[in-house]
C-alpha positions in Angstrom: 18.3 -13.4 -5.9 16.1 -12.8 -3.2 19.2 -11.1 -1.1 19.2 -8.9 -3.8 15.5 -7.3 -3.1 15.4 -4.7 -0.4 14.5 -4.9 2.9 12.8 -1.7 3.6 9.9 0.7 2.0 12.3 3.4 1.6 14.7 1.0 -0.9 11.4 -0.6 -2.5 10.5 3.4 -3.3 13.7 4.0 -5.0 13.7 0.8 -7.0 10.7 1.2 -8.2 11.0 5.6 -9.3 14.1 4.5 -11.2 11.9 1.8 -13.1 8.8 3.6 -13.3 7.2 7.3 -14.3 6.4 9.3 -11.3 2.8 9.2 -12.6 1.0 5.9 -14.4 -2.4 6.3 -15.6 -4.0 3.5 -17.5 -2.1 0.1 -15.6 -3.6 -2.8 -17.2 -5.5 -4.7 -14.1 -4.9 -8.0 -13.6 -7.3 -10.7 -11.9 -6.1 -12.5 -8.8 -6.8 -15.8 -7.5 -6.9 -16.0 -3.8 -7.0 -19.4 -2.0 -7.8 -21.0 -5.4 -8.7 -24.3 -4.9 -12.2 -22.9 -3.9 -12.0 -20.8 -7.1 -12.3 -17.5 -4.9 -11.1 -14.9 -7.3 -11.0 -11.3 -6.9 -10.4 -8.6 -9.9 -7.7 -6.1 -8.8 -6.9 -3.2 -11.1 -4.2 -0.4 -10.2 -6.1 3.2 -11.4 -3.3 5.6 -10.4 0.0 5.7 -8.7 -0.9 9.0 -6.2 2.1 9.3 -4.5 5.7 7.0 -4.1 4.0 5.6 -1.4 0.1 5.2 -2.2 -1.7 3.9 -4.8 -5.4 3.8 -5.9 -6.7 0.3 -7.0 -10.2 -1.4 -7.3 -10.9 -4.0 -5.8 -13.3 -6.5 -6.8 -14.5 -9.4 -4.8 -17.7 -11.6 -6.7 -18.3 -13.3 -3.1 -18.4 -10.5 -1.1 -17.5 -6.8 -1.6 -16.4 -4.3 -4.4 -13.9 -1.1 -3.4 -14.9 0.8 -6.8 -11.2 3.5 -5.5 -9.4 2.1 -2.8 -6.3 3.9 -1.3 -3.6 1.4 -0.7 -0.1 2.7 1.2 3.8 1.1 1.0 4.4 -0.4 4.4 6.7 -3.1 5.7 5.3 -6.7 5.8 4.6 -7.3 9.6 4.0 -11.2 9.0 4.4 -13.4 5.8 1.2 -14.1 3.7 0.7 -14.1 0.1 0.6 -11.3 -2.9 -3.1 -10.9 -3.8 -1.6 -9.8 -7.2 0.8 -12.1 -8.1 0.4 -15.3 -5.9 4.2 -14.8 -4.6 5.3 -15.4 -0.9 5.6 -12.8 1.2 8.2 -12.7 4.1 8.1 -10.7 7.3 10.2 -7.3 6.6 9.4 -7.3 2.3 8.0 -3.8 1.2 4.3 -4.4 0.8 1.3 -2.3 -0.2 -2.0 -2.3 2.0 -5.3 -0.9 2.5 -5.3 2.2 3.8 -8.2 3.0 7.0 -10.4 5.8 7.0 -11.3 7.4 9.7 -12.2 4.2 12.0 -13.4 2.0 9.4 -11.2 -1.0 8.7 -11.4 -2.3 5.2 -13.0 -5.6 4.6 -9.6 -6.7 2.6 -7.4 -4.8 5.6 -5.6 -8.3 5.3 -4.3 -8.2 2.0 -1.0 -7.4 1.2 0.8 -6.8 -2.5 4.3 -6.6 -2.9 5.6 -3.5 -4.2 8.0 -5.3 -6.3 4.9 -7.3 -8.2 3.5 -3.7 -9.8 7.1 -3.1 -11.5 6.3 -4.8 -14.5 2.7 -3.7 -15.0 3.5 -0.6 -14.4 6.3 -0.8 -17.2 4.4 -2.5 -19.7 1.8 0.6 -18.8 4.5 3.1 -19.5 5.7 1.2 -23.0 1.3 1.4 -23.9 1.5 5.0 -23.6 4.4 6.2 -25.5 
């Protein structure tokens, strides 16, 4: 199964336009535990697919910081690390979404990464909600 998921952003892209409206409004946010055996949880809810390779999320961290509209682009996974959305493993090369910079500021989350494939069914169940 996992031979069968595609290898770059470009394949990732196309996957998800064929499962997914070019435009989602509305995607049901879901909380995410990250290193849970502290019980460090952050709130991350996807506002607004902007583009086929950006999204807008918030980003809510009780410990820390809140991004109230963060920009987040499709890349490819550089090392392996963990989906702040779903908990999955990530391996070096997957199609992954992260923070975007602006201007010279680095995000305080510029470490996490979400797999593009982990929004496919939110964004469906979104899609089915709106109908």
């Amino acid at each position: 199964m996992l031979d069968s998921l595609p290898n770059r952003p470009s394949e990732a892209n196309e996957k998800l336009s064929l499962m997914t409206r070019p435009l989602v409004r509305n995607v049901q946010g879901k909380t995410a535990c990250i290193g849970s055996t502290d019980g460090h949880c952050v709130n991350i809810r996807v506002l607004e697919r902007l583009s086929e390779s950006t999204l807008s999320l918030s980003w809510h961290d009780p410990t820390s910081f809140n991004y109230s509209e963060q920009v987040w682009a499709l890349c490819t996974a550089r090392k392996r690390g963990t989906c702040a959305l779903s908990g999955q493993a990530i391996r070096r090369g997957q199609p992954v979404y992260r923070p975007r910079r602006v201007g010279s500021s680095v995000p305080l989350n510029s470490g996490a990464m979400i797999l593009a494939l982990a929004l496919t069914p939110a964004e469906q169940e979104a899609s089915l909600v709106s109908e």
